[in-house]
Backbone atoms as SQL, in Angstrom:
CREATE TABLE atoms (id INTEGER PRIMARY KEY, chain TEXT, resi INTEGER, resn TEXT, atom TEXT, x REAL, y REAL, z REAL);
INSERT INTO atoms VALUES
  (1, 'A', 1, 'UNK', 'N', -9.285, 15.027, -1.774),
  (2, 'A', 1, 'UNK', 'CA', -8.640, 13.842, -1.227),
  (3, 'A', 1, 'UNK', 'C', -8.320, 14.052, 0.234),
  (4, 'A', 2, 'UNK', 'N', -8.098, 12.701, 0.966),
  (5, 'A', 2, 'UNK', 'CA', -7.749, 13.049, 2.480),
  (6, 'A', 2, 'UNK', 'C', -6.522, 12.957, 2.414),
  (7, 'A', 3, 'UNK', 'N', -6.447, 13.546, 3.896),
  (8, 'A', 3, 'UNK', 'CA', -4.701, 13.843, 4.414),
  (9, 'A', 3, 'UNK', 'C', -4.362, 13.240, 5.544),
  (10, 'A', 4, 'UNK', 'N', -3.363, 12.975, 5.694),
  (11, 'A', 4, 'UNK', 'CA', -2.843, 13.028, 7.201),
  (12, 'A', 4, 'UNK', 'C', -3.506, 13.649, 7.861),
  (13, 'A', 5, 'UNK', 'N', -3.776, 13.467, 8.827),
  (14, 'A', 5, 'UNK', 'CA', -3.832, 13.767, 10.175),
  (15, 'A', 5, 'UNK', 'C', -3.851, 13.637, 11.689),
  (16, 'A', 6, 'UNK', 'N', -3.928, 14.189, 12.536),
  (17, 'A', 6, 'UNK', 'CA', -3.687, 14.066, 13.673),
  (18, 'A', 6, 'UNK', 'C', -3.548, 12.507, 14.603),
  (19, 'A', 7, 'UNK', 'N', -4.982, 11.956, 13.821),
  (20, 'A', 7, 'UNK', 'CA', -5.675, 10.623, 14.409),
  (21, 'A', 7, 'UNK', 'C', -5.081, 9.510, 13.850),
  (22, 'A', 8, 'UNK', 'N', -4.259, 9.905, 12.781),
  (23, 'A', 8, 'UNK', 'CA', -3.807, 8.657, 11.906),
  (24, 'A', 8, 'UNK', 'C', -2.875, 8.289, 12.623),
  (25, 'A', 9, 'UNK', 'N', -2.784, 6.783, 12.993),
  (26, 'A', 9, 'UNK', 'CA', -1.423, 6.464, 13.744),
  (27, 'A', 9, 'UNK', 'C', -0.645, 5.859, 12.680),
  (28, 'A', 10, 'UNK', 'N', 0.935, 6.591, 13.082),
  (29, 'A', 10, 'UNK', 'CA', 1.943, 6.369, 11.997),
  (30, 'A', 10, 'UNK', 'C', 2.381, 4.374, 11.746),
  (31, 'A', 11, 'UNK', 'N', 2.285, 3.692, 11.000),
  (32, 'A', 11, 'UNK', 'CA', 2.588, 2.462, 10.902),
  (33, 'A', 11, 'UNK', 'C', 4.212, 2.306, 10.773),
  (34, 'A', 12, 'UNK', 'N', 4.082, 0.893, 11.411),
  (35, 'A', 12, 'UNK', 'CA', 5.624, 0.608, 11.579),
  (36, 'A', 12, 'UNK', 'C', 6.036, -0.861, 10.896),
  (37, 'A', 13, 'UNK', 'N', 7.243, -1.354, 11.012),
  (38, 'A', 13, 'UNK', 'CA', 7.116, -3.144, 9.866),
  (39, 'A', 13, 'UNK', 'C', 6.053, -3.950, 10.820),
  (40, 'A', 14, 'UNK', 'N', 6.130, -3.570, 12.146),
  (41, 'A', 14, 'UNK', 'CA', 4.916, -5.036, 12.692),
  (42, 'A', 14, 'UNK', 'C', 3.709, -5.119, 12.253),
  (43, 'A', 15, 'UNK', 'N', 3.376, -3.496, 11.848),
  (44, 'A', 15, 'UNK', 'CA', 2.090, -3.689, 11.582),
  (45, 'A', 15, 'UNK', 'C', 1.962, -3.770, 10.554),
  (46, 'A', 16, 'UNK', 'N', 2.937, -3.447, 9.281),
  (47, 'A', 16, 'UNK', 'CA', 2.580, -3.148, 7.646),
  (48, 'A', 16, 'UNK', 'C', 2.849, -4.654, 7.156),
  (49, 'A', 17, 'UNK', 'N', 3.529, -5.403, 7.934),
  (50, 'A', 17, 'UNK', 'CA', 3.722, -7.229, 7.459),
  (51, 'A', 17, 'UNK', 'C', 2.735, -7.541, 7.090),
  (52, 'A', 18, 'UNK', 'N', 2.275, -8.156, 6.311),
  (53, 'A', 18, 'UNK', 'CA', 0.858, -9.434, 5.992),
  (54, 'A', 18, 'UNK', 'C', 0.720, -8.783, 4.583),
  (55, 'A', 19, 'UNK', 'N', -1.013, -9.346, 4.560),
  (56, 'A', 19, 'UNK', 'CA', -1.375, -9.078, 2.993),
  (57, 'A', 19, 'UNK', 'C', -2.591, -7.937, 3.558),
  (58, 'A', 20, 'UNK', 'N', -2.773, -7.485, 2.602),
  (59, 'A', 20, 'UNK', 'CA', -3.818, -6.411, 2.739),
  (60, 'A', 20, 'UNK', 'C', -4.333, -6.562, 1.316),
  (61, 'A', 21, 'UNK', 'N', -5.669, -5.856, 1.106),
  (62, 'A', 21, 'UNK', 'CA', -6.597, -6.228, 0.007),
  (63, 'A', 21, 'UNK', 'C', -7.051, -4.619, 0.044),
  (64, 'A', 22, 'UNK', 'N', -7.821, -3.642, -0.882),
  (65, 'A', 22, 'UNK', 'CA', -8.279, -2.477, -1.297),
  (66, 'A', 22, 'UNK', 'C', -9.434, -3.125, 0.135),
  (67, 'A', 23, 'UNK', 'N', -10.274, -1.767, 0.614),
  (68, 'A', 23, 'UNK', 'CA', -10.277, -1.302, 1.714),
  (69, 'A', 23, 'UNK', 'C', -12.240, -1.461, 1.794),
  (70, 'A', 24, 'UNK', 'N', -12.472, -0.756, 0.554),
  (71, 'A', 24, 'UNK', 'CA', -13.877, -1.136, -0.167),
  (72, 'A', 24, 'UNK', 'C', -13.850, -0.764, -1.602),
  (73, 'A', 25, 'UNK', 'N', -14.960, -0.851, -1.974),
  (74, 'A', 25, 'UNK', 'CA', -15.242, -1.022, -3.242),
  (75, 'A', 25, 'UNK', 'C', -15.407, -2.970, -3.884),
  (76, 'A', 26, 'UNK', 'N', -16.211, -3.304, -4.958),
  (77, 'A', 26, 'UNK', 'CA', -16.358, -4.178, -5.004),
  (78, 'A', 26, 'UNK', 'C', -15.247, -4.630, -5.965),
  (79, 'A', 27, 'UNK', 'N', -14.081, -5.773, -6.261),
  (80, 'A', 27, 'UNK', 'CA', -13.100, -5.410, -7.122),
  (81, 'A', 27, 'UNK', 'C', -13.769, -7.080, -7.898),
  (82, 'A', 28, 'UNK', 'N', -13.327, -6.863, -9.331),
  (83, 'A', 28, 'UNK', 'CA', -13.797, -7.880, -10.113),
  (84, 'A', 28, 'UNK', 'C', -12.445, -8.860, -10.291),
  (85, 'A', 29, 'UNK', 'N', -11.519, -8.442, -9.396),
  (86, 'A', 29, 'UNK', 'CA', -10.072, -9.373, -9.720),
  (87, 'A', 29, 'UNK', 'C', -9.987, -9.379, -7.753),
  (88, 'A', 30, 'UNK', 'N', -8.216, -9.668, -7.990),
  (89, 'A', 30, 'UNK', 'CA', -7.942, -10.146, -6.531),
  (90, 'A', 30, 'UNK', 'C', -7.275, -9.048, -6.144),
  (91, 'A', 31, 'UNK', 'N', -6.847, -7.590, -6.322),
  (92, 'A', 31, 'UNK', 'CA', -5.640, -7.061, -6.216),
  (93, 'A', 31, 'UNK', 'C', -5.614, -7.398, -4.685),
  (94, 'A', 32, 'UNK', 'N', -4.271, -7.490, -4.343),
  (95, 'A', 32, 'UNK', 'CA', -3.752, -7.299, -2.989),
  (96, 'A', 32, 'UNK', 'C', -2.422, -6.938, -3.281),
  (97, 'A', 33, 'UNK', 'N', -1.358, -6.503, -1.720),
  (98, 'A', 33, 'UNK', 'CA', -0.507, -6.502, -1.767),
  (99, 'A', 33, 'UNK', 'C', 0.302, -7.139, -0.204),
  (100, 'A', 34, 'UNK', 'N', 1.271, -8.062, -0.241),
  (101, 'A', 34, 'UNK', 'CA', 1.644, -8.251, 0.703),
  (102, 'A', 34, 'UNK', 'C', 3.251, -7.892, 0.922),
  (103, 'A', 35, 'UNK', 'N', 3.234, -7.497, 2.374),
  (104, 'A', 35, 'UNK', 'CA', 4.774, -6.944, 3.110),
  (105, 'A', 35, 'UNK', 'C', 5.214, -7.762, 3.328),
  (106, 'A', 36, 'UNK', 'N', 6.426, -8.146, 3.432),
  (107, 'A', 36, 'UNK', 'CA', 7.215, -9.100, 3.764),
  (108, 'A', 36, 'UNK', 'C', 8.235, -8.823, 5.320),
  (109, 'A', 37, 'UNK', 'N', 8.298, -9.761, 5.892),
  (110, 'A', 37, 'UNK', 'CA', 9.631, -9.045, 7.410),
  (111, 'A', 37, 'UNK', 'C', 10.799, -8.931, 6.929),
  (112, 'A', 38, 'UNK', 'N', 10.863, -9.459, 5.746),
  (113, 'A', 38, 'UNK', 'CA', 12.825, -9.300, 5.110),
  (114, 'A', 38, 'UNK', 'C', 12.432, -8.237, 3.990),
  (115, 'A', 39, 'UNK', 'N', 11.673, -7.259, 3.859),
  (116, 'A', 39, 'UNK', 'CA', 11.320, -5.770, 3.420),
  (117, 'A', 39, 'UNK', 'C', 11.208, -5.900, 2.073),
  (118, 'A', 40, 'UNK', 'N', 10.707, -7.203, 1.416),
  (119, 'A', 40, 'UNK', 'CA', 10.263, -7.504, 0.024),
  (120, 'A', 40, 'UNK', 'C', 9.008, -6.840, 0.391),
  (121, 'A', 41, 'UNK', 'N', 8.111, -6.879, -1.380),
  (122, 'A', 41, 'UNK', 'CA', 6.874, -6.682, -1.414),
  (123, 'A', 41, 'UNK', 'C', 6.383, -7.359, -2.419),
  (124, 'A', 42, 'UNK', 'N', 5.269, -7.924, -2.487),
  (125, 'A', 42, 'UNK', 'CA', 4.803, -8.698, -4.164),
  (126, 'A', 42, 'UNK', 'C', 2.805, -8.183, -3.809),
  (127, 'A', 43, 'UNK', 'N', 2.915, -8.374, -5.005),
  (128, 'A', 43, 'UNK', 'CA', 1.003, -7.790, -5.315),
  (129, 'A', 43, 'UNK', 'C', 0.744, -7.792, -6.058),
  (130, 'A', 44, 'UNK', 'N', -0.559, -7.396, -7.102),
  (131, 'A', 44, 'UNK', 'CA', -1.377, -7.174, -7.956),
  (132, 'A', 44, 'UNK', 'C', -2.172, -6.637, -8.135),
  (133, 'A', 45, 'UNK', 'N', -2.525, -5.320, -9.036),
  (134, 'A', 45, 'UNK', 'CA', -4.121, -4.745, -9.331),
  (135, 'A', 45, 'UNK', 'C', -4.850, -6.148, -9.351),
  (136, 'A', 46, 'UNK', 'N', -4.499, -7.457, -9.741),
  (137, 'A', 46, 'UNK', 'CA', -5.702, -7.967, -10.110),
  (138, 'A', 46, 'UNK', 'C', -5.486, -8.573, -11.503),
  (139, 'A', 47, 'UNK', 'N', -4.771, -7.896, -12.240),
  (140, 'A', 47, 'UNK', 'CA', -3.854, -8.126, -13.540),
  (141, 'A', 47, 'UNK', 'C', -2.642, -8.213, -13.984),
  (142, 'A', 48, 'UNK', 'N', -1.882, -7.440, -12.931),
  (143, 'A', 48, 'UNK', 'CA', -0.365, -7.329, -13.384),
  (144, 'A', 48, 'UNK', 'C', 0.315, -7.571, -11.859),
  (145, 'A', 49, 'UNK', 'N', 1.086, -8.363, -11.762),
  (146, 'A', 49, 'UNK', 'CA', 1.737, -8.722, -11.016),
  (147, 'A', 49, 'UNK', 'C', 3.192, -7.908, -10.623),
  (148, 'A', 50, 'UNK', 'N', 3.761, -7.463, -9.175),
  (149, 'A', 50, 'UNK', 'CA', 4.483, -6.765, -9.287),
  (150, 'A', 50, 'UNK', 'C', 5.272, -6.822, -8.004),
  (151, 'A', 51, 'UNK', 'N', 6.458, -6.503, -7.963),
  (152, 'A', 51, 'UNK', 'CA', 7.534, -6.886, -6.692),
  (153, 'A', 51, 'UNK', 'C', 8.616, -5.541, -6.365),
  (154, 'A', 52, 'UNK', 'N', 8.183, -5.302, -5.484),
  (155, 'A', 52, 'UNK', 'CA', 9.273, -4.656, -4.585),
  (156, 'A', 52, 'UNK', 'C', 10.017, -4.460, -3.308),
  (157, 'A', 53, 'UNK', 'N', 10.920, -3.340, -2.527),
  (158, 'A', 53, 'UNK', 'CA', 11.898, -3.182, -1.810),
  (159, 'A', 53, 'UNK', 'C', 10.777, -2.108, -0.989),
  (160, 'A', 54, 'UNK', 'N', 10.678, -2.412, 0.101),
  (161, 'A', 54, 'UNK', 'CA', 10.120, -1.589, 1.107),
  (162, 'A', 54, 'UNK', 'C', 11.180, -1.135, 3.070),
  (163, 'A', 55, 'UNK', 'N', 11.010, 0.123, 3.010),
  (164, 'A', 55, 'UNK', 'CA', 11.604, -0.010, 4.506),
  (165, 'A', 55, 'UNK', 'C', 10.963, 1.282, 5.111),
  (166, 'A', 56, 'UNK', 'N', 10.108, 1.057, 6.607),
  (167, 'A', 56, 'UNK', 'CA', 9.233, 1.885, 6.910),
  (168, 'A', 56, 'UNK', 'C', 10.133, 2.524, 8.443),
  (169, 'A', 57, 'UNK', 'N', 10.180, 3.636, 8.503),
  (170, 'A', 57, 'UNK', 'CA', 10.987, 4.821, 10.002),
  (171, 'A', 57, 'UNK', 'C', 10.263, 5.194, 10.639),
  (172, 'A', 58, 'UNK', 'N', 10.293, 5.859, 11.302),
  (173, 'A', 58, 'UNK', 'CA', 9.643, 6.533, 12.561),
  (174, 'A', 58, 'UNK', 'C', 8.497, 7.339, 11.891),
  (175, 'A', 59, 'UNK', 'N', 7.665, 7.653, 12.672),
  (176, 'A', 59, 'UNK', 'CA', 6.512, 8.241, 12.064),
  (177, 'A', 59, 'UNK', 'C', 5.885, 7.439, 10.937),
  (178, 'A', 60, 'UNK', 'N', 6.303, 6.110, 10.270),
  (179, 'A', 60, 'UNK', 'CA', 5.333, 5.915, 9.061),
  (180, 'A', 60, 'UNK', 'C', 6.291, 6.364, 8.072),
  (181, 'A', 61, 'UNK', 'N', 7.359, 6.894, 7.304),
  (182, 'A', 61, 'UNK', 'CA', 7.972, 7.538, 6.282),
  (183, 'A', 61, 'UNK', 'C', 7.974, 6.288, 5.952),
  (184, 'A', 62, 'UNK', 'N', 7.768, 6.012, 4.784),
  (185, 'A', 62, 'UNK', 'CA', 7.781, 4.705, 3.726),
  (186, 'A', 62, 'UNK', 'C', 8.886, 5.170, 2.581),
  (187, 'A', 63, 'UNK', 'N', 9.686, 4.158, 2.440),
  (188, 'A', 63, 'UNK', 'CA', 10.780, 4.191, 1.651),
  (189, 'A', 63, 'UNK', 'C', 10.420, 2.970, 0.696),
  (190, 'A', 64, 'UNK', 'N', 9.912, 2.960, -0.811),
  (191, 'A', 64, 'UNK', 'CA', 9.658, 1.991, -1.486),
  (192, 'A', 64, 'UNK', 'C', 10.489, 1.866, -3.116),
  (193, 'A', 65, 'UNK', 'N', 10.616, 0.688, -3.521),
  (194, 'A', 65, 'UNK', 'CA', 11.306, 1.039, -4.583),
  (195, 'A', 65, 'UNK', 'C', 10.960, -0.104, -5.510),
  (196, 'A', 66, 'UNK', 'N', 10.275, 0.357, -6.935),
  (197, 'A', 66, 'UNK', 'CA', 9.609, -0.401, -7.770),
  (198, 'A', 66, 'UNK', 'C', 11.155, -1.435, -8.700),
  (199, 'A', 67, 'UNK', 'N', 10.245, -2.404, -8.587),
  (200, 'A', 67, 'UNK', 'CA', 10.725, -3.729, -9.392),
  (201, 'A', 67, 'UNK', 'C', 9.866, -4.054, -10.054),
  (202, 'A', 68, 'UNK', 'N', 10.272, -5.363, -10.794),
  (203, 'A', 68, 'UNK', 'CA', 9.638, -5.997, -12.234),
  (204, 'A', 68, 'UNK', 'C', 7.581, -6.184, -11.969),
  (205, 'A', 69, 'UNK', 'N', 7.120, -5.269, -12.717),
  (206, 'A', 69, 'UNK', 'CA', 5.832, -5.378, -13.423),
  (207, 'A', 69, 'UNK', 'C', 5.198, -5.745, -14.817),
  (208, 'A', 70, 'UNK', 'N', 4.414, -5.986, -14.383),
  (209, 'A', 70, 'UNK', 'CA', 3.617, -6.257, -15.965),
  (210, 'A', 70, 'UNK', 'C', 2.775, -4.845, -16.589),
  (211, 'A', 71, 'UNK', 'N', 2.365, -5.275, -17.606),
  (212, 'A', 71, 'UNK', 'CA', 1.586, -3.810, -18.117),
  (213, 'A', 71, 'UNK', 'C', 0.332, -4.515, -18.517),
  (214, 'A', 72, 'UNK', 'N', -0.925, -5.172, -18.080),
  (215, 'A', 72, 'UNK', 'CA', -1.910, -5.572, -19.032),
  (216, 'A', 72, 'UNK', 'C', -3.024, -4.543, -18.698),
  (217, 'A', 73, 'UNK', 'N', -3.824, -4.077, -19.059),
  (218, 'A', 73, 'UNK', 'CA', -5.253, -3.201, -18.487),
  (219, 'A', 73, 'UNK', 'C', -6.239, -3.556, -18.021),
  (220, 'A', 74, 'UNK', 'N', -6.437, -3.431, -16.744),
  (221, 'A', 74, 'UNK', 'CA', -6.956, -3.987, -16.105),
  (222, 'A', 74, 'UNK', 'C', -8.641, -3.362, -15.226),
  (223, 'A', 75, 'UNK', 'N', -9.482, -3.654, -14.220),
  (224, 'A', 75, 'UNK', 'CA', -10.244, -3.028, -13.902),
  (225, 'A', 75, 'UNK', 'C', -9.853, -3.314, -12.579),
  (226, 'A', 76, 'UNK', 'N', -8.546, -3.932, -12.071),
  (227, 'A', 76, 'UNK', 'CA', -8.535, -3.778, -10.219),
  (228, 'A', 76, 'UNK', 'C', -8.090, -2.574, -9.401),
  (229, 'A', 77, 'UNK', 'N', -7.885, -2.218, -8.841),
  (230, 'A', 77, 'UNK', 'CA', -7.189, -0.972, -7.473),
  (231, 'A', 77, 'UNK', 'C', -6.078, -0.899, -8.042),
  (232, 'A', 78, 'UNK', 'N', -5.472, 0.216, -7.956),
  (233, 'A', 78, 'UNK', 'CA', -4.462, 0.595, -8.540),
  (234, 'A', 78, 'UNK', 'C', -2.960, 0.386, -7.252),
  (235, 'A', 79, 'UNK', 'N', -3.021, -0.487, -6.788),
  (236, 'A', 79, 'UNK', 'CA', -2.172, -0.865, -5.261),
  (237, 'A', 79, 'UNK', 'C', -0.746, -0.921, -5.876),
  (238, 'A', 80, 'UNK', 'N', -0.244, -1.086, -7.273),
  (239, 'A', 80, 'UNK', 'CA', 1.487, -0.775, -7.673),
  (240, 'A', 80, 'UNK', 'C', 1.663, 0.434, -7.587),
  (241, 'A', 81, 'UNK', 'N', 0.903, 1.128, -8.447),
  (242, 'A', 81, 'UNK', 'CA', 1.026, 2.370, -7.796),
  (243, 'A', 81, 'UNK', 'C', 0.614, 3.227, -6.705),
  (244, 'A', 82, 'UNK', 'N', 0.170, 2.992, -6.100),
  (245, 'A', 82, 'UNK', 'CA', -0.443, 3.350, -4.608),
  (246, 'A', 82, 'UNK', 'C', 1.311, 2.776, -3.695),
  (247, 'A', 83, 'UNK', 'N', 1.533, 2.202, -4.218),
  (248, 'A', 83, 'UNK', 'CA', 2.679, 1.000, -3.215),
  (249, 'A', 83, 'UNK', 'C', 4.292, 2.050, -3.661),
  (250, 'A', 84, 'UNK', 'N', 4.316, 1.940, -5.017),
  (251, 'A', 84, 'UNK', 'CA', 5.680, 3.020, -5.549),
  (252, 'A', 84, 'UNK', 'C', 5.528, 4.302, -5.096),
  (253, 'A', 85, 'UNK', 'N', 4.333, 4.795, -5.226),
  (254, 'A', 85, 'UNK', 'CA', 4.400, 6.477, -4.808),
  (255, 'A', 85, 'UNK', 'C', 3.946, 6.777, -3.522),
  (256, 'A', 86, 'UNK', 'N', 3.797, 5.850, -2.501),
  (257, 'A', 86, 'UNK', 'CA', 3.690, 6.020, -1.238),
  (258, 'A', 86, 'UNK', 'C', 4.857, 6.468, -0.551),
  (259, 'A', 87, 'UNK', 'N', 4.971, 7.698, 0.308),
  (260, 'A', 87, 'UNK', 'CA', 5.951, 8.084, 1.407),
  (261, 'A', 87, 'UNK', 'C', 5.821, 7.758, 2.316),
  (262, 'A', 88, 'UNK', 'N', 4.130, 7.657, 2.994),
  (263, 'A', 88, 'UNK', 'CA', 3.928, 7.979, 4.246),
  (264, 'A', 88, 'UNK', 'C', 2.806, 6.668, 4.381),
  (265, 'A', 89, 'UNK', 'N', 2.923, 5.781, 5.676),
  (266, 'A', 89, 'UNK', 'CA', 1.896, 4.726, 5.705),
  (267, 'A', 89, 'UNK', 'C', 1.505, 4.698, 6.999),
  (268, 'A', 90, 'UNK', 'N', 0.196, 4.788, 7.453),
  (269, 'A', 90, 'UNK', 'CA', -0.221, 5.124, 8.472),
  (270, 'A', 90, 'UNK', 'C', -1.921, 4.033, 8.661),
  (271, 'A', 91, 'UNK', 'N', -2.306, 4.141, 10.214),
  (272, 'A', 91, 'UNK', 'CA', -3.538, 3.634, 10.366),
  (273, 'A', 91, 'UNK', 'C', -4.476, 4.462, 11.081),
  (274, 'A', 92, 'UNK', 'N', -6.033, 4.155, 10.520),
  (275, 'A', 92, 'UNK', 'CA', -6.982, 5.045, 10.221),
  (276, 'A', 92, 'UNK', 'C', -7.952, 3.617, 11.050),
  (277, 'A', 93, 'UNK', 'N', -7.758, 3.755, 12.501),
  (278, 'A', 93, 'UNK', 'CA', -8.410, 2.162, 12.677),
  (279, 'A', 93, 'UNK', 'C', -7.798, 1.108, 12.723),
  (280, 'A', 94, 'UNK', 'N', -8.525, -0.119, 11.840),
  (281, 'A', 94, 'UNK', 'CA', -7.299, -0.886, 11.552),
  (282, 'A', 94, 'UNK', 'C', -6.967, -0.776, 9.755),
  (283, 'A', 95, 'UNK', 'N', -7.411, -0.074, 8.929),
  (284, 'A', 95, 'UNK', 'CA', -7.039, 0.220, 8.471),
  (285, 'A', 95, 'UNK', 'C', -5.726, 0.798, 7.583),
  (286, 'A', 96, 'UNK', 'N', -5.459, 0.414, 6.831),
  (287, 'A', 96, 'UNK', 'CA', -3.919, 0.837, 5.876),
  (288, 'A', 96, 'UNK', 'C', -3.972, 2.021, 5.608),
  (289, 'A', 97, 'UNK', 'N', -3.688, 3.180, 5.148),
  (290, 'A', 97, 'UNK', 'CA', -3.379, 4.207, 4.341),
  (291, 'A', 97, 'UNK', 'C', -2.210, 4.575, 4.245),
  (292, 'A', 98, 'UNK', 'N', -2.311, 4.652, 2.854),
  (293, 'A', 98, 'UNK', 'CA', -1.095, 5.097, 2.042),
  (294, 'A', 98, 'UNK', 'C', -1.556, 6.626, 1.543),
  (295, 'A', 99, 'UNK', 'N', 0.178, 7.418, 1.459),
  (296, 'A', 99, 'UNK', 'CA', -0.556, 8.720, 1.583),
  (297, 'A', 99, 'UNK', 'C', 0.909, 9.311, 0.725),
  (298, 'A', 100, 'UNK', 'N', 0.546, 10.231, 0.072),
  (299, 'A', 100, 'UNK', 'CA', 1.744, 10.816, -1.227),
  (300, 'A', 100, 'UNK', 'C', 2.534, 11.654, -0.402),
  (301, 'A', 101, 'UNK', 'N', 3.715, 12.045, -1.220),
  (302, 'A', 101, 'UNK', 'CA', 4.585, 12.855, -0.589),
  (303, 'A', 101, 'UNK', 'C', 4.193, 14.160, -0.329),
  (304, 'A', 102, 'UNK', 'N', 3.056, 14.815, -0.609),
  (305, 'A', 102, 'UNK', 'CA', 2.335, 15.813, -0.086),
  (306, 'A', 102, 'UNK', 'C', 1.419, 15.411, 0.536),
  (307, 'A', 103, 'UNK', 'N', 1.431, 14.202, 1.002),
  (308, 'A', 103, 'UNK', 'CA', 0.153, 14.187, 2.400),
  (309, 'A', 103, 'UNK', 'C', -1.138, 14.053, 1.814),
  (310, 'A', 104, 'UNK', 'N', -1.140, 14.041, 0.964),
  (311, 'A', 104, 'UNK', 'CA', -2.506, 13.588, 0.324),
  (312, 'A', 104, 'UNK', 'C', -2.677, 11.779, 0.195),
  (313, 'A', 105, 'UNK', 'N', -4.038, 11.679, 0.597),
  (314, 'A', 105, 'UNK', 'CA', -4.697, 10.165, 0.661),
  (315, 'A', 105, 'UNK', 'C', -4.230, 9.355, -0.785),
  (316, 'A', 106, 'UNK', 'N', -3.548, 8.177, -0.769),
  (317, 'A', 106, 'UNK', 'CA', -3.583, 7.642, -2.297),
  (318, 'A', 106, 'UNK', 'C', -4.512, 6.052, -1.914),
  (319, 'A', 107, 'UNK', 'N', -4.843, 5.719, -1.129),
  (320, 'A', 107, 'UNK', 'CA', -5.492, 4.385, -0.811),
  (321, 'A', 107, 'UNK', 'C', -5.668, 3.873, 0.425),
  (322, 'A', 108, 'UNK', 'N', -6.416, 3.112, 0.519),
  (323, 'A', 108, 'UNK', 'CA', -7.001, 2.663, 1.448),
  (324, 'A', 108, 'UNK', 'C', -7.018, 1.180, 1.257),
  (325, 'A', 109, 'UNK', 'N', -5.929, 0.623, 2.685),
  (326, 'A', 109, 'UNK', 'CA', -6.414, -1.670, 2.407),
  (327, 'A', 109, 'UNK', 'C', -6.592, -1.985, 4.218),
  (328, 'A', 110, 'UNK', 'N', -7.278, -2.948, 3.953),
  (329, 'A', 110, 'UNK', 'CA', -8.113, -3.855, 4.867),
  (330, 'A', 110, 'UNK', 'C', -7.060, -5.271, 4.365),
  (331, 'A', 111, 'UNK', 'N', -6.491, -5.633, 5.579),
  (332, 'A', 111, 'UNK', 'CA', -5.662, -6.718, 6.024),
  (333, 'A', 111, 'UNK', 'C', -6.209, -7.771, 5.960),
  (334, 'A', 112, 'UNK', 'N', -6.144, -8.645, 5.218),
  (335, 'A', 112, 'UNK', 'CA', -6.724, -10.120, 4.215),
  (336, 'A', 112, 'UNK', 'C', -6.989, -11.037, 5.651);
């Protein structure tokens, strides 16, 4: 998996606002997830719909905190969880990445 690094520029709320969509891959649903400026979040693999509390610091440190989901099984991007277990949110381009509390890559979105 990728990591942080050097080139990744750390993201901040101006840039993490909007909707973003999985990055590639072809998805057979809609997942997206969108930021909000009053530090909500709402999204979907594609199947389960899901809402949370976001607040992003210096460097990119992502502070997120899961609210009400669904459970159905689905075949979209896994972006609730990519979104709950994210620490660190950074850009690779214009690119999203979300990245675990060990710095390891958890996803990749392209801004709708």
């Amino acid at each position: 998996r990728k990591a942080w690094t050097e080139t990744t520029k750390p993201a901040n709320g101006a840039l993490l606002e909007g909707t973003w969509d999985p990055a590639s891959g072809a998805m057979r649903t809609s997942a997206h997830v969108t930021f909000n400026a009053d530090g909500t979040s709402i999204g979907t693999d594609g199947c389960n719909a899901f809402a949370a509390r976001w607040a992003i610091g210096e460097g990119g440190w992502l502070l997120t905190t899961s609210g009400a989901s669904t459970m159905i099984g689905c075949e979209g991007a896994p972006i609730p969880m990519w979104v709950a277990t994210a620490q660190r949110a950074g850009l690779d381009g214009s690119t999203l990445v979300l990245f675990a509390h060990d710095g390891a890559e958890l996803g990749r979105l392209a801004r709708s």
